[in-house]
Backbone bond lengths (Angstrom), bond angles and torsions (degrees), N, CA, C in turn:
res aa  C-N    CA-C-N  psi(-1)  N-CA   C-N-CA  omega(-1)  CA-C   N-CA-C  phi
1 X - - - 1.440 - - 1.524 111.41 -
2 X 1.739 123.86 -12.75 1.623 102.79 -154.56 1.178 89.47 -123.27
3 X 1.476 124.82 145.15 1.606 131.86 -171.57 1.754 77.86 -144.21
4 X 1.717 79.23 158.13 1.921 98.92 170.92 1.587 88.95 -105.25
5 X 1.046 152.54 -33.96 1.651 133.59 -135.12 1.849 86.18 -125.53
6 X 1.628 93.90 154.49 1.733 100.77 166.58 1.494 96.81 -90.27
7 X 1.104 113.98 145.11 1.466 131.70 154.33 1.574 145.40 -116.59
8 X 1.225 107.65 12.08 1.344 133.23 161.06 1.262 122.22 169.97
9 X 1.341 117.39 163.31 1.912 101.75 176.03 1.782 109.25 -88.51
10 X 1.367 112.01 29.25 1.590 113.68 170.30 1.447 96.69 -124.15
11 X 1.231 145.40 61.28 1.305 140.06 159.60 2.157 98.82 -168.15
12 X 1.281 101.48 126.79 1.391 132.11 144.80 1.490 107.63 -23.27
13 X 1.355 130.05 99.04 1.849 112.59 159.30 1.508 99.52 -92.44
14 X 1.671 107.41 176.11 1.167 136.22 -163.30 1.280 94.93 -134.59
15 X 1.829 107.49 144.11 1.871 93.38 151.96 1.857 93.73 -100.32
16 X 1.524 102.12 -168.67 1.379 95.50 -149.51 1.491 89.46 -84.79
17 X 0.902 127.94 -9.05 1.538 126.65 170.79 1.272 124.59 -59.31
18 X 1.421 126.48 -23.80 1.248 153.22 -148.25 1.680 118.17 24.58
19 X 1.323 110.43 51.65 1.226 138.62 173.82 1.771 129.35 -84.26
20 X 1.115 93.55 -51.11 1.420 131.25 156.39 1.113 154.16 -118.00
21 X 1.450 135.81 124.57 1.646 142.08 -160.46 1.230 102.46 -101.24
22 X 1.014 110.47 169.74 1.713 135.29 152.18 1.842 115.79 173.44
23 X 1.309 84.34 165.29 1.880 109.27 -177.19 1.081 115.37 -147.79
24 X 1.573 115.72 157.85 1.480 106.17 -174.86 1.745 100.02 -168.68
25 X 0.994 104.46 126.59 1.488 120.30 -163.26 1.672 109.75 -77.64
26 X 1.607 111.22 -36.26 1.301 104.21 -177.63 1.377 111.67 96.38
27 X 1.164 132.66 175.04 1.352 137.01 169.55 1.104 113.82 -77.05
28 X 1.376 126.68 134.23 1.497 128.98 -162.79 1.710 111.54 -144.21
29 X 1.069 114.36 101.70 1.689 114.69 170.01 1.492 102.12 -45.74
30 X 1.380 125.44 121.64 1.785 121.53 163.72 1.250 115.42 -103.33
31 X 1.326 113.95 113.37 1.417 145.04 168.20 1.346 123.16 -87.70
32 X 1.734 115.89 -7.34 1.286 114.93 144.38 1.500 144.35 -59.09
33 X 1.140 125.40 163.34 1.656 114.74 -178.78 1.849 93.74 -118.25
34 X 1.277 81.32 178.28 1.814 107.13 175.91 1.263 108.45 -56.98
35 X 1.606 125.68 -29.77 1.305 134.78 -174.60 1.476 126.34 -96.72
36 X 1.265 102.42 -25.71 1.517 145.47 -171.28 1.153 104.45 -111.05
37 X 1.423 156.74 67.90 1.411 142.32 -179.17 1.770 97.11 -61.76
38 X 1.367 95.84 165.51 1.640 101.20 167.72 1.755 98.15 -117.71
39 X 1.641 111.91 160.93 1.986 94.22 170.48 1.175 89.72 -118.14
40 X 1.430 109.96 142.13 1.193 137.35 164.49 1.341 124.92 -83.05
41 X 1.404 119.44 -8.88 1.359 128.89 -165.13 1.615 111.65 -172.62
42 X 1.297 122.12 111.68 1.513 117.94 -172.56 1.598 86.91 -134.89
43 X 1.586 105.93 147.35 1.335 129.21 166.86 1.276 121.32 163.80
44 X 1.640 106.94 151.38 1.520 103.31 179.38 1.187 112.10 -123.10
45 X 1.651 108.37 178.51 1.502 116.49 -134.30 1.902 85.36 -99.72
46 X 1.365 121.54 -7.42 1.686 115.92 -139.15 1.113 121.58 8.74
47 X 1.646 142.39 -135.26 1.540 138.80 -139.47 2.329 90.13 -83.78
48 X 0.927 119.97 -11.16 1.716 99.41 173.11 1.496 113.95 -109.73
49 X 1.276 112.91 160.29 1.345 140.03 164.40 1.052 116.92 -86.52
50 X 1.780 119.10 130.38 1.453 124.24 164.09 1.260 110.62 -139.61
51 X 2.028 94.71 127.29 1.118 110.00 158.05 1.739 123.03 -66.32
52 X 0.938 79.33 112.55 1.945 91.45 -175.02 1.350 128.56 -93.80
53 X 1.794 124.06 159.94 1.386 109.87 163.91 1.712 70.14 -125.13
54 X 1.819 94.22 151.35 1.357 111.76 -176.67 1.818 95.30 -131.22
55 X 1.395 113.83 139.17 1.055 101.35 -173.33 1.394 115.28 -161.21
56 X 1.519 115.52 122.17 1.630 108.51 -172.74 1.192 96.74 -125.97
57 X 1.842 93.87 156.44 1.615 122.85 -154.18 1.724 89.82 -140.40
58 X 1.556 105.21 126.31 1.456 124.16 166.23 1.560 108.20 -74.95
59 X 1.068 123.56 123.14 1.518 119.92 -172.97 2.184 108.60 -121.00
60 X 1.311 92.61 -1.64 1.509 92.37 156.11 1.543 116.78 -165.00
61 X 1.510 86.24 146.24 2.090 92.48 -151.74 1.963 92.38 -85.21
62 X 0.759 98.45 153.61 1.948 133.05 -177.53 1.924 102.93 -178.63
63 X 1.336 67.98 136.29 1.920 101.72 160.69 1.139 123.41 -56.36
64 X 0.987 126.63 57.54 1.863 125.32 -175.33 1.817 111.69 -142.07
65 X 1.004 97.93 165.56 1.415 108.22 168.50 1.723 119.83 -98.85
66 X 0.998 99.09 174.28 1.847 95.50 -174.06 1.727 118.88 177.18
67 X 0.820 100.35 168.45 1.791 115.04 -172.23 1.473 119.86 -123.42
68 X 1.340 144.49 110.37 1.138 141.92 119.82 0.978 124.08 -45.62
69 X 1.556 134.05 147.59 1.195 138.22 -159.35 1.761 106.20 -167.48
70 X 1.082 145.74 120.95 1.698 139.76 152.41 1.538 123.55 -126.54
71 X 1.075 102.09 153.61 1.858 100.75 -135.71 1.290 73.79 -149.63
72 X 1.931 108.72 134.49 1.033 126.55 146.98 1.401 152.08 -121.44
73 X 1.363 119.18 76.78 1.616 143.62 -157.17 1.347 106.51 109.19
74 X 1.417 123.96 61.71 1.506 132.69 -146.59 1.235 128.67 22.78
75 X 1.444 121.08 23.14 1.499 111.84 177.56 1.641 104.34 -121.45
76 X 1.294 104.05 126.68 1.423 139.95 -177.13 1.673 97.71 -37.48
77 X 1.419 113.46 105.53 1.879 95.26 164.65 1.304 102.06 -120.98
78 X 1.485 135.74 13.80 1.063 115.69 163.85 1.920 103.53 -166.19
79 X 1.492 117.27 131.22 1.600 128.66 -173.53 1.368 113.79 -139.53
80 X 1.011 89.18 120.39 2.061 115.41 176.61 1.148 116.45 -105.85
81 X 1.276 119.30 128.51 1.528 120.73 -172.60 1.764 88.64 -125.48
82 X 1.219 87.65 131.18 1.864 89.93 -171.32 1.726 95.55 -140.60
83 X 1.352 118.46 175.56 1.858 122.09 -169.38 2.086 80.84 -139.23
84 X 1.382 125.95 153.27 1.259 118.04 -179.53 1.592 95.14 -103.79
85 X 1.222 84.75 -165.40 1.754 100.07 -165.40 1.592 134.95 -50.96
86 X 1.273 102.37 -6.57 1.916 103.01 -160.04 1.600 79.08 -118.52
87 X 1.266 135.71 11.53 1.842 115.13 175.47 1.698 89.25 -118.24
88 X 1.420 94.35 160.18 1.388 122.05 -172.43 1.617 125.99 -56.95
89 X 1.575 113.44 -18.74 1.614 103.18 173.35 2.190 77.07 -135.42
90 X 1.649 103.70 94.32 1.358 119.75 151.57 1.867 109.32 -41.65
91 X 1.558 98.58 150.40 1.335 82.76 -178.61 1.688 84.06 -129.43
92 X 1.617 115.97 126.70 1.817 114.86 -163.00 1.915 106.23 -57.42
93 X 1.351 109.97 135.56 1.388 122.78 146.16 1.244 145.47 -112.48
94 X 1.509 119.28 109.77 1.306 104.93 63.57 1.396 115.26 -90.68
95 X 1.239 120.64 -162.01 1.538 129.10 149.73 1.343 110.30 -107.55
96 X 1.145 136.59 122.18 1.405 124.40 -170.67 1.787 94.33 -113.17
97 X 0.906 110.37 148.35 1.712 113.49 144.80 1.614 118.54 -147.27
98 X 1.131 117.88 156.83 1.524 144.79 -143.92 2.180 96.49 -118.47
99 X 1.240 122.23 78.45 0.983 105.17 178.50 1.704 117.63 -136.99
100 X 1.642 108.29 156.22 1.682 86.90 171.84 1.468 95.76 -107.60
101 X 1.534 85.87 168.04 1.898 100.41 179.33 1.163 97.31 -143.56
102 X 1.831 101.20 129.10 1.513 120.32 -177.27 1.041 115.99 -66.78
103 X 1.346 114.10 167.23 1.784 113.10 165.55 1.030 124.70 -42.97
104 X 1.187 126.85 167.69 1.806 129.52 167.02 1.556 100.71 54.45
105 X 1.411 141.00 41.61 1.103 121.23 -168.18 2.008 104.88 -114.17
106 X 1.179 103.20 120.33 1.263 84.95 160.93 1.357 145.79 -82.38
107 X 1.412 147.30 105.36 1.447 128.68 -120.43 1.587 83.78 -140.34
108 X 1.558 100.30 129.75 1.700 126.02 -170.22 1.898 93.97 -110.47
109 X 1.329 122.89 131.35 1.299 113.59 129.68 1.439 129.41 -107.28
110 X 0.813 119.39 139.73 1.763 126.06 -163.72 1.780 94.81 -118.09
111 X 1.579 96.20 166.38 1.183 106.35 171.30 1.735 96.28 -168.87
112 X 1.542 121.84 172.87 1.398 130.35 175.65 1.732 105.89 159.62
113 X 1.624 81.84 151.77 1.757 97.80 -158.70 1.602 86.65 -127.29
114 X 1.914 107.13 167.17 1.342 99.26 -170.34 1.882 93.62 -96.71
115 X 1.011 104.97 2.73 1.604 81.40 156.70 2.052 94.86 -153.73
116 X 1.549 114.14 153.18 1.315 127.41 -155.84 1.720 119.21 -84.50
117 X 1.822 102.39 28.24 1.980 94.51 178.93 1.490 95.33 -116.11
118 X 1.775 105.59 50.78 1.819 94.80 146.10 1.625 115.46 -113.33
119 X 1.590 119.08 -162.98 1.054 125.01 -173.58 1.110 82.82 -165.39
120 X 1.384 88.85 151.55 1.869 123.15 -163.05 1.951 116.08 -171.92
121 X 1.214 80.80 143.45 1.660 103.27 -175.44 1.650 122.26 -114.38
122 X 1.188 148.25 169.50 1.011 158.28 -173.90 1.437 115.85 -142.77
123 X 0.985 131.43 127.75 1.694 130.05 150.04 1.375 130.15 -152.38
124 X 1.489 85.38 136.84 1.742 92.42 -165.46 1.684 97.42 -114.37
125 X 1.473 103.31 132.12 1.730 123.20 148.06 1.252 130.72 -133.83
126 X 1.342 111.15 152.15 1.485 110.50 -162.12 1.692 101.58 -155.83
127 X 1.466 97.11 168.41 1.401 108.49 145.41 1.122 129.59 -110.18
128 X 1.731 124.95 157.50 1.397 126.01 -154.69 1.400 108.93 -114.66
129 X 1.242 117.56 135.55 1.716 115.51 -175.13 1.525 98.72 -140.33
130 X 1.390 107.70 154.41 1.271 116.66 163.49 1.460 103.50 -141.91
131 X 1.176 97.26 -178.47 1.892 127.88 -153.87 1.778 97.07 -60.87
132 X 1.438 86.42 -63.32 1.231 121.42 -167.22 1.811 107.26 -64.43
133 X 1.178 119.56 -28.55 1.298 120.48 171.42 1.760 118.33 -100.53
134 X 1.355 118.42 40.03 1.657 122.77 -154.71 2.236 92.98 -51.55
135 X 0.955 101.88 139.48 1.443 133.24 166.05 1.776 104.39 76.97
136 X 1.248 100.44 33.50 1.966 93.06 174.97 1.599 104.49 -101.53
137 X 0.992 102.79 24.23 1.545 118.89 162.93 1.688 102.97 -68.44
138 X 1.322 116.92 -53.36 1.312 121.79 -166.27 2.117 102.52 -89.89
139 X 1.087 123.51 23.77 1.394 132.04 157.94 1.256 113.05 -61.71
């Protein structure tokens, strides 16, 4: 389970402790739409749970509207509809959210704008728990 290096934004890292997770998508041109999400970040959790902070960052400003979205086993558990910086009700970045994700989970972040000259990032950290270890949350 525990790696030092990221190796793509479709795989789960470990530190070697296996204490802690994270992922990170990188800078990403989105060529998805509002209708069409694009994912910026896919991976699953296999046999542990992590309590996570998940968190996306707009990294170039345009006039558009758009959607965050993260979905776990394709079903939607959480959607943000936000407008970026140069329209009249800004919607703040980052977006953070605070979530756990069960075992076996396959976990999508999506994103899409109604037209495709933004850029956007993802990052996920957490702590790692399993079944079998009940309260090493508090390690």
């Amino acid at each position: 389970m525990s790696g030092d290096t990221v190796t793509s934004n479709n795989a789960l890292q470990f530190t070697n402790d296996n204490k802690r997770a994270y992922a990170y998508s990188g800078d990403v041109t989105v060529t998805g739409s509002e209708s069409t999400p694009q994912a910026l970040l896919n991976f699953n959790t296999n046999s542990e749970y992590v309590e996570a902070t998940i968190q996306f960052t707009y990294s170039q400003e345009a006039s558009q509207r758009g959607v965050n979205s993260i979905q776990f086993n394709n079903i939607t558990i959480v959607k943000q509809f936000f407008r970026t910086a140069s329209a009249s009700y800004d919607e703040t970045f980052p977006m953070t959210f605070k979530i756990i994700i069960p075992p076996f989970t396959d976990v999508k972040c999506l994103t899409g704008f109604e037209d495709s000259n933004g850029k956007q990032c993802v990052t996920v950290t957490g702590k790692v728990g399993m079944a079998q270890r009940v309260g090493n949350l508090d390690d």
